[in-house]
C-alpha beads as a LAMMPS data file, in Angstrom:
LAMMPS data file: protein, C-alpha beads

282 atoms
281 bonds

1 atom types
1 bond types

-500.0 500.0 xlo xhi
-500.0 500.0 ylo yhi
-500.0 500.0 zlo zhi

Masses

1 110.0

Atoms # bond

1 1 1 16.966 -10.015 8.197
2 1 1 16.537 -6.769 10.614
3 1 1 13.262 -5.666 10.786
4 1 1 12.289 -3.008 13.282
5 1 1 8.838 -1.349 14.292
6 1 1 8.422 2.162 15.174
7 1 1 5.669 4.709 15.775
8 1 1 6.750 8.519 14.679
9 1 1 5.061 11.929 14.328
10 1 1 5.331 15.158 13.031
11 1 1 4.264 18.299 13.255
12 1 1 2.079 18.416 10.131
13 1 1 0.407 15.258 11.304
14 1 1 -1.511 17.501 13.232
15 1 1 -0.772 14.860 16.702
16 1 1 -1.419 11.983 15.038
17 1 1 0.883 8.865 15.515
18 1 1 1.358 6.699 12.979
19 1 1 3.281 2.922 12.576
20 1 1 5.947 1.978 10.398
21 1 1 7.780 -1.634 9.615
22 1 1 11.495 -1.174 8.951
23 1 1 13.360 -4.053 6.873
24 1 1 16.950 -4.374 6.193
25 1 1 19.537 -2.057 6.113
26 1 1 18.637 2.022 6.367
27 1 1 22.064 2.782 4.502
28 1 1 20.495 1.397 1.549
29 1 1 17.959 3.239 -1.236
30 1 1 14.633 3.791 0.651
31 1 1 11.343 1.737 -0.719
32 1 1 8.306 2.757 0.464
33 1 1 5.476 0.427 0.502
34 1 1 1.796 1.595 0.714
35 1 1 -0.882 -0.532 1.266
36 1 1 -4.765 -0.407 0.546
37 1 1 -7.453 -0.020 1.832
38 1 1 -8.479 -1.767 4.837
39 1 1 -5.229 -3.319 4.973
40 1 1 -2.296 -2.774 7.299
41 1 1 2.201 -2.814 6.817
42 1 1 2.004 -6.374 7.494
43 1 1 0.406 -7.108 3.851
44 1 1 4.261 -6.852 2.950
45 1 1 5.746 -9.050 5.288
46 1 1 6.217 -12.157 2.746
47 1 1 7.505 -9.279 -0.049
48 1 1 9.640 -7.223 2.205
49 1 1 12.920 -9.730 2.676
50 1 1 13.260 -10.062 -0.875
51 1 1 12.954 -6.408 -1.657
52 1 1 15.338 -5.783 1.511
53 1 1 18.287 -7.813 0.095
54 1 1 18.920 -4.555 -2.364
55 1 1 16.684 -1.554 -0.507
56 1 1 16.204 -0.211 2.508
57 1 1 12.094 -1.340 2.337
58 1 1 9.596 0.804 4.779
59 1 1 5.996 -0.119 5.118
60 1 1 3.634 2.113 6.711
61 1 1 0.468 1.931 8.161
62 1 1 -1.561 4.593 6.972
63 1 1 -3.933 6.514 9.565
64 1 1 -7.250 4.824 10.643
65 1 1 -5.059 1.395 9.767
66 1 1 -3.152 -1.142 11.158
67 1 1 -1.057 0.034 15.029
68 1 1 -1.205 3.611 13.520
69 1 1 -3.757 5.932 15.237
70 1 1 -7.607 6.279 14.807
71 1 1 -8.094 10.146 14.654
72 1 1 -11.645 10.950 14.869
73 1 1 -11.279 13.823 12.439
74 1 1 -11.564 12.986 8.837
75 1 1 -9.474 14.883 7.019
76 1 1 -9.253 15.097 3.048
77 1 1 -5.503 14.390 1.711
78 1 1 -4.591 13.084 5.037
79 1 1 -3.122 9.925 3.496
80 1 1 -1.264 12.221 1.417
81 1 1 -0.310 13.866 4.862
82 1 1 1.196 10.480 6.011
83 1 1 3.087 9.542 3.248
84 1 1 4.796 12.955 2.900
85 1 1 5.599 12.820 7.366
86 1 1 7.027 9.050 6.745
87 1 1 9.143 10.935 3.885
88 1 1 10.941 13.458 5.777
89 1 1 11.134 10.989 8.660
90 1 1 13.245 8.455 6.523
91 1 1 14.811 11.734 5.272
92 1 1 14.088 11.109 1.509
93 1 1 11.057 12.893 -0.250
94 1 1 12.408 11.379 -3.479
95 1 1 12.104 7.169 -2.783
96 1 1 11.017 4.845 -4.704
97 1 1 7.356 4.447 -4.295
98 1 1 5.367 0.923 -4.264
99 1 1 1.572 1.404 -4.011
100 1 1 -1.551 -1.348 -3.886
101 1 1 -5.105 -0.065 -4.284
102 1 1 -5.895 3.193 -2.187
103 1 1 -1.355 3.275 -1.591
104 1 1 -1.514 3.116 -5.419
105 1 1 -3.745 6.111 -5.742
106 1 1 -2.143 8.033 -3.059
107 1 1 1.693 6.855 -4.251
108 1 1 0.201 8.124 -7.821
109 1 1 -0.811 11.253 -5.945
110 1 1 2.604 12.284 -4.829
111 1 1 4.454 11.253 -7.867
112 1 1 2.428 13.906 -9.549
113 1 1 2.839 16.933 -7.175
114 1 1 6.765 15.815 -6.480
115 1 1 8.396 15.440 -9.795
116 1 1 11.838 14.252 -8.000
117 1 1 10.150 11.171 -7.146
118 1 1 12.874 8.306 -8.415
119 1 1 10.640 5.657 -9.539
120 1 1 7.022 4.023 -9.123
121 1 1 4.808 1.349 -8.697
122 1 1 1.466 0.749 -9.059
123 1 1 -0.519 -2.323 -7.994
124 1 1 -3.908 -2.952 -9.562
125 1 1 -5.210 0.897 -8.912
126 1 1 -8.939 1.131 -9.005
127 1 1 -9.942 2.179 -12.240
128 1 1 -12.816 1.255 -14.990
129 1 1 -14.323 -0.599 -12.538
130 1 1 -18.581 0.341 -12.617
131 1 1 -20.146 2.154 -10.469
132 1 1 -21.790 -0.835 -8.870
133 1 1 -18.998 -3.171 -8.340
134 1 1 -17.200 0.051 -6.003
135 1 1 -20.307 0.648 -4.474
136 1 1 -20.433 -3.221 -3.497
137 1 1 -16.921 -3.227 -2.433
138 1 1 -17.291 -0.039 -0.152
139 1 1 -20.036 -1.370 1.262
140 1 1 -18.239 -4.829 2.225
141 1 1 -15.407 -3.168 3.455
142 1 1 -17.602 -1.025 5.631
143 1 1 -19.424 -3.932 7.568
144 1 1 -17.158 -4.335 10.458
145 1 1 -18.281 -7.489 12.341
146 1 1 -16.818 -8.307 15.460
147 1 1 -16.535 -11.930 17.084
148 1 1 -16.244 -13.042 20.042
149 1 1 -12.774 -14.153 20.440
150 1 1 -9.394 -13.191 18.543
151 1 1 -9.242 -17.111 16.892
152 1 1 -13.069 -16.708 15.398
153 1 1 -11.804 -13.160 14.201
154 1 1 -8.760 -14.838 12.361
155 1 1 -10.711 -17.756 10.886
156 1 1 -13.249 -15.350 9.164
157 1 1 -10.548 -12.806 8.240
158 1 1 -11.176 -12.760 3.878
159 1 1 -9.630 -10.591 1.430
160 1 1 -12.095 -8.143 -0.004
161 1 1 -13.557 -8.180 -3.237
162 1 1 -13.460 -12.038 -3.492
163 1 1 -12.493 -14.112 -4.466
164 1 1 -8.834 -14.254 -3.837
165 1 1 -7.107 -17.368 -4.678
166 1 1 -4.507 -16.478 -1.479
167 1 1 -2.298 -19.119 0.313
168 1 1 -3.911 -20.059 3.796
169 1 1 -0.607 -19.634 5.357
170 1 1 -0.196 -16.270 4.152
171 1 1 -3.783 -15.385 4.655
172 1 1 -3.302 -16.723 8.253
173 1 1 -0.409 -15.207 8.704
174 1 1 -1.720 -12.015 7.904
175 1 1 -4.714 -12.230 9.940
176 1 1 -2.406 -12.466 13.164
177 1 1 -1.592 -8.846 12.634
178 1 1 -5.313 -7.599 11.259
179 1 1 -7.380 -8.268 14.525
180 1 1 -7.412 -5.920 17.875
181 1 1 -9.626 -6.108 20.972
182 1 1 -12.268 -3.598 20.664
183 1 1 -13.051 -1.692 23.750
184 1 1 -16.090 -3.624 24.316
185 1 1 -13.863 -7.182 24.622
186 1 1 -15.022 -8.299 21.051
187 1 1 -12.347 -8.581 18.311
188 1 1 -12.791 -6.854 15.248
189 1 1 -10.270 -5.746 12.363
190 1 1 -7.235 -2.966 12.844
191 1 1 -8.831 -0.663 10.251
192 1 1 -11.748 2.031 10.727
193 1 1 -14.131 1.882 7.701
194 1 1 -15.073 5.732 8.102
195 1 1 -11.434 6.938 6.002
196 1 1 -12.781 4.657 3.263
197 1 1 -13.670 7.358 0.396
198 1 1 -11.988 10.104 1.989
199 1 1 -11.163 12.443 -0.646
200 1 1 -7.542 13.467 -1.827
201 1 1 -6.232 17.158 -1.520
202 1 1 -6.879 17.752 -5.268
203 1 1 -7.520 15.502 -8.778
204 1 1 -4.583 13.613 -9.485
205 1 1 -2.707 14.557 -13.124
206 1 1 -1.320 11.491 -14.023
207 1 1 0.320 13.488 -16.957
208 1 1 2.177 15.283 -14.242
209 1 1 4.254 12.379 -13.153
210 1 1 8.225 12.053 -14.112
211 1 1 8.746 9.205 -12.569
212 1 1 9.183 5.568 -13.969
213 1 1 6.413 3.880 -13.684
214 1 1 5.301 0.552 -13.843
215 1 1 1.405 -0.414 -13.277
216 1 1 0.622 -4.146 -12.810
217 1 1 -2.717 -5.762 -13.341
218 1 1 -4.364 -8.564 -12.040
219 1 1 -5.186 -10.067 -14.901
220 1 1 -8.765 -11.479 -13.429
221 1 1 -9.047 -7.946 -10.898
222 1 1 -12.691 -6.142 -11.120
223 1 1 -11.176 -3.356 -9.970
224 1 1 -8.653 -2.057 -12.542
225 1 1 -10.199 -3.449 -15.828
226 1 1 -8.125 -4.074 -19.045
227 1 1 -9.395 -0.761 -20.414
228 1 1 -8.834 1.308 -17.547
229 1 1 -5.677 0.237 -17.217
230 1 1 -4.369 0.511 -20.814
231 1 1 -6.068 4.418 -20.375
232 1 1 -3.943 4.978 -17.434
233 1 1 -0.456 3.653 -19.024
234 1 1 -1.047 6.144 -21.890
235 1 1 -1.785 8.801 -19.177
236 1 1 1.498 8.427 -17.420
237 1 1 4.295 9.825 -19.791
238 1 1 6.704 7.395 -19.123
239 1 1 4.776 3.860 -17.704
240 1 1 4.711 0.612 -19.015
241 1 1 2.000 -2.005 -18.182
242 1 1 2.397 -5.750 -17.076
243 1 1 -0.658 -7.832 -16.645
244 1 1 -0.109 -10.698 -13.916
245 1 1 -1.623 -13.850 -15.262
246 1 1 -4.005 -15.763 -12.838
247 1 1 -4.430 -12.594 -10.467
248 1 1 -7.005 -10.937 -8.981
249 1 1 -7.018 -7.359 -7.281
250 1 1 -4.276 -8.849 -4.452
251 1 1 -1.995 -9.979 -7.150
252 1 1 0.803 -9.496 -4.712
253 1 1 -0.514 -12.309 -2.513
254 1 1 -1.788 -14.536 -5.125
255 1 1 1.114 -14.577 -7.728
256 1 1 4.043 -13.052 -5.585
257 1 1 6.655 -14.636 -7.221
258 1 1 5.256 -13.059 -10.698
259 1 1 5.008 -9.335 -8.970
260 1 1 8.783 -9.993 -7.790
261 1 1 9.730 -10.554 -11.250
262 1 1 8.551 -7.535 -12.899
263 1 1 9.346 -5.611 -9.836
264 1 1 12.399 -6.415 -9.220
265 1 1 14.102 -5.570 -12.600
266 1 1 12.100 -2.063 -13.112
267 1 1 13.322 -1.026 -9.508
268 1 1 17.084 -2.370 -9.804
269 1 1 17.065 -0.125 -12.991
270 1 1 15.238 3.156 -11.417
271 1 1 16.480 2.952 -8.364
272 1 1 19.837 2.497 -7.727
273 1 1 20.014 -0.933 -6.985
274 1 1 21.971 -1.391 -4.174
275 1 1 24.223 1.819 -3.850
276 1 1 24.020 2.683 -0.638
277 1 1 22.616 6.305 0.338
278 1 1 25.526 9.010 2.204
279 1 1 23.016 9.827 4.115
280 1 1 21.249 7.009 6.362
281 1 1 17.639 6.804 7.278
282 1 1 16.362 6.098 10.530

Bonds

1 1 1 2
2 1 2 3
3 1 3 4
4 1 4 5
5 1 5 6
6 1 6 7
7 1 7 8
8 1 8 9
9 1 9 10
10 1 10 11
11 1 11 12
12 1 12 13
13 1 13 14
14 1 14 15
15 1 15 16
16 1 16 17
17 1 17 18
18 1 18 19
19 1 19 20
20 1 20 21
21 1 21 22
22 1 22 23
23 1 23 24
24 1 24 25
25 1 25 26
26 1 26 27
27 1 27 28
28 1 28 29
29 1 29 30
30 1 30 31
31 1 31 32
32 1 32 33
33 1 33 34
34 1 34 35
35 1 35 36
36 1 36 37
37 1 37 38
38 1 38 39
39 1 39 40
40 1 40 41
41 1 41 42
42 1 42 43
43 1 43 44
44 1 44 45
45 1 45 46
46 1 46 47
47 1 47 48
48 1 48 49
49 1 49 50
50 1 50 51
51 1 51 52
52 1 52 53
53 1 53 54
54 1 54 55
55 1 55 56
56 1 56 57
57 1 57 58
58 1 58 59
59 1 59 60
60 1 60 61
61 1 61 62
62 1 62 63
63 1 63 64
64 1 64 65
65 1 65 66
66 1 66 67
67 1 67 68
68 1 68 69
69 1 69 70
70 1 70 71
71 1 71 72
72 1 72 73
73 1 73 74
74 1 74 75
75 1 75 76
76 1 76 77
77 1 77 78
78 1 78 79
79 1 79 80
80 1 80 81
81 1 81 82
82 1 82 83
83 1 83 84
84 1 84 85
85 1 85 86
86 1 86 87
87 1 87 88
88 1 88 89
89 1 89 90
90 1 90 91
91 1 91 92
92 1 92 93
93 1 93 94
94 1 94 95
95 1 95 96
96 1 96 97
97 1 97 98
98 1 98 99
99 1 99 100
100 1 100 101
101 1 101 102
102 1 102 103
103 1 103 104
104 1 104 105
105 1 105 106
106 1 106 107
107 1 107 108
108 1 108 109
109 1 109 110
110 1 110 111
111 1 111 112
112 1 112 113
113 1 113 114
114 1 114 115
115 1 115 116
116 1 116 117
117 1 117 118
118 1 118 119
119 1 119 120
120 1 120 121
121 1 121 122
122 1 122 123
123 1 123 124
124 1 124 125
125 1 125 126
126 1 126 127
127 1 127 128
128 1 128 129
129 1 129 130
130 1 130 131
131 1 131 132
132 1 132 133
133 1 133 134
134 1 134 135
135 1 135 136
136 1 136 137
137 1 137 138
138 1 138 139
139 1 139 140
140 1 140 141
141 1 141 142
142 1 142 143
143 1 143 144
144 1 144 145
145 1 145 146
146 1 146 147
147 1 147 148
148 1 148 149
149 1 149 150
150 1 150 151
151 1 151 152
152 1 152 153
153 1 153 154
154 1 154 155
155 1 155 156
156 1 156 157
157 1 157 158
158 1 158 159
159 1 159 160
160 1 160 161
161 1 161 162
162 1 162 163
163 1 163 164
164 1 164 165
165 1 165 166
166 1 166 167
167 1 167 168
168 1 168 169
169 1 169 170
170 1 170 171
171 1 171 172
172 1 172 173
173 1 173 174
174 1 174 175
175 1 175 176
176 1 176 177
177 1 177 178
178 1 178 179
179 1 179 180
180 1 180 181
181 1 181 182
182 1 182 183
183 1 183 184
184 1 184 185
185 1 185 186
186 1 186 187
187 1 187 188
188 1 188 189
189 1 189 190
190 1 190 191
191 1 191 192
192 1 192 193
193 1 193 194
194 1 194 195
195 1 195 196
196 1 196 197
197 1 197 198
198 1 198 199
199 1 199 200
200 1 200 201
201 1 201 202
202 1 202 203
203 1 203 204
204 1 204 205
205 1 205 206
206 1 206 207
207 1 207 208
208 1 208 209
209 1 209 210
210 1 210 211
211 1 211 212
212 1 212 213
213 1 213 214
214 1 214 215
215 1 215 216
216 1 216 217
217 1 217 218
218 1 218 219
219 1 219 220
220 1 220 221
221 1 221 222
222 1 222 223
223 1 223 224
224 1 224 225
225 1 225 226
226 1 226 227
227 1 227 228
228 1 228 229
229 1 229 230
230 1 230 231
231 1 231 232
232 1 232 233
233 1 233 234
234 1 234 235
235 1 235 236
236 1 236 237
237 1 237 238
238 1 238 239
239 1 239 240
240 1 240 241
241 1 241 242
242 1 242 243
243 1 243 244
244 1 244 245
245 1 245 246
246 1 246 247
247 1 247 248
248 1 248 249
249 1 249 250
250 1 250 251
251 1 251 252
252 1 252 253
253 1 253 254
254 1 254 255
255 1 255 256
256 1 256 257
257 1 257 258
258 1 258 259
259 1 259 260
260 1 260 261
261 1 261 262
262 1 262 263
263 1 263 264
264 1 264 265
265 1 265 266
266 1 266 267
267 1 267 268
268 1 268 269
269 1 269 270
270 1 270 271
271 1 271 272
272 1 272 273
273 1 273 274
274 1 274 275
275 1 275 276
276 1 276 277
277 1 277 278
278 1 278 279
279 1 279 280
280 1 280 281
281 1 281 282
């Protein structure tokens, strides 16, 4: 399996750089993967072969994340900003979009303002959640401890909210690729908490979006209740709801072979399946 890194800009990024993981082929159907807050590309890395065998499978890093810059400037919509640059970099503003968390929200975003959008997938958005539990997972998300060397930094690496019932292989595995060296020699995490709660360019319309689109649920998550997400299928004109048993908010690294199986089918149907594009990405 080819996978490639790159860092790209554009002009509307305004000279910010941002990071990209390339998997498989770029001849085939582009799949964009978006992940959430405080996370980073690499959340995708034990997804991203599988996905690859029938789709050209990008996952970016948005701004303030991951080996993509950390712009002072807080900008409203700029992950919006991102996902539309990594668009016309692949060459595609249509893909297929797969969102978790804060990708979901901004994936959901997009799909709204670009009706051309092929298909889309949402993993356990926030929504229905109180006012509390948001408050208590901003506020753990925004306590960034730093330790004094990179193997302390990957042993207390979590998944926030916990719990997360989370292979220690994968969560080690994705540690590897969440610490940096800050600049004082301490190692922290690759994500600046400031773009946490950043507002988007305008309210989202879920009634807006044409696309396909399939939400999934941790069935256990805190974050996207039963309610809120049964509100937010019947939102979406044409969406269809599958709750993953035994799953938390990170259902796609607790049950990944049960977020495979839905997402598999739905994207093999919306997407093309493996029809390769006339025009290749990057």
């Amino acid at each position: 399996m080819e996978v490639r890194s790159e860092r790209f800009t554009s002009p509307g990024l305004g000279g910010v750089t941002l990071a990209a993981l390339h998997f498989g082929d770029p001849s085939l159907p582009p799949l964009v993967l978006l992940h959430g807050a405080g996370a980073n590309a690499h959340w995708w890395d034990h997804l991203a072969p599988r996905l690859a065998r029938e789709f050209h499978v990008i996952a970016l890093d948005f701004r303030g994340h991951g080996a993509s810059d950390f712009p002072e400037a807080l900008l409203p919509g700029a992950f919006r900003d991102d996902l539309e640059a990594l668009l016309e970099h692949v060459g595609d503003p249509d893909a297929a979009l797969v969102g978790h968390s804060l990708g979901a929200h901004v994936a959901l975003g997009h799909a709204a303002a670009r009706p051309g959008t092929r298909a889309l997938v949402l993993l356990d958005p926030s929504r229905g959640a109180s006012a509390s539990r948001k408050r208590a997972t901003r506020l753990a998300l925004s306590l960034r401890p730093t330790y004094a060397s990179r193997a302390e930094a990957m042993r207390r690496f979590q998944f926030l909210p916990a719990p997360a019932r989370v292979d220690e292989g994968l969560r080690a595995a994705i540690a590897e690729h969440s610490v940096r060296e800050e600049g004082d020699g301490r190692f922290g995490f690759r994500f600046d908490p400031r773009w946490f709660g950043v507002p988007e360019r305008e309210r989202t319309d879920p009634q807006r979006v044409a696309a396909p689109t399939l939400i999934l649920r941790g069935a256990e998550s805190p974050l996207l209740t039963a309610e809120g997400a049964a509100e937010l299928a019947g939102e979406i004109p044409n969406a269809r709801l599958v709750e993953i048993a035994g799953a938390g908010h990170h259902l796609q690294l607790e049950r990944p072979d049960a977020c495979l199986a839905a997402l598999e089918p739905f994207l093999r149907a919306h997407h093309g399946g493996a029809k390769r594009r006339a025009t290749l990405g990057p």
